[in-house]
C-alpha positions in Angstrom: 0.0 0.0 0.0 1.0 3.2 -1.0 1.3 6.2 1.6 1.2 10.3 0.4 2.3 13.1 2.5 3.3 16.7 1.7 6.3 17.7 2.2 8.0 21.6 2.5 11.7 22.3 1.9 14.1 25.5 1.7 14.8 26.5 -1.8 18.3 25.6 -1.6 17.7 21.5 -1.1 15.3 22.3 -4.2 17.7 23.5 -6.5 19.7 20.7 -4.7 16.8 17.8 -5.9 16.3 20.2 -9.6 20.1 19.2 -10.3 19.9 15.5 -9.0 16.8 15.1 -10.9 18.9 16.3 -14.4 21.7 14.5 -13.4 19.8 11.3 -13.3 17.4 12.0 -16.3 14.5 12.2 -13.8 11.0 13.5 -14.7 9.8 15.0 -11.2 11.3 15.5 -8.0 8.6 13.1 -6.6 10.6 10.5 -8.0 14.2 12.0 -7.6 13.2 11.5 -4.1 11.8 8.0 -4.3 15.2 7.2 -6.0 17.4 8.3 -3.7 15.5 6.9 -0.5 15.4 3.7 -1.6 19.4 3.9 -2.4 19.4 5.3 0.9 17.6 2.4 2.4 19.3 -0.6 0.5 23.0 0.6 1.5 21.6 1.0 4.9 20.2 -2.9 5.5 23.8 -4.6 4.1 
């Protein structure tokens, strides 16, 4: 099951996800985000 929430950040960690998200060739920074948590949370559990 799927979960939403809203989320607020400071403008600089957004221009922070905007240049992840073109680095990776990302559409949104919904899923720049989704990306990067669940790299987070696979290095985390070895």
């Amino acid at each position: 099951m799927a979960r939403k929430f809203t989320m607020s950040v400071p403008n600089l960690m957004y221009k922070a996800l905007e240049e992840e998200m073109k680095e990776r060739k990302l559409d949104t920074i919904q899923e720049t985000i989704r990306v990067m948590l669940s790299e987070y949370f696979k290095k985390r559990s070895k």
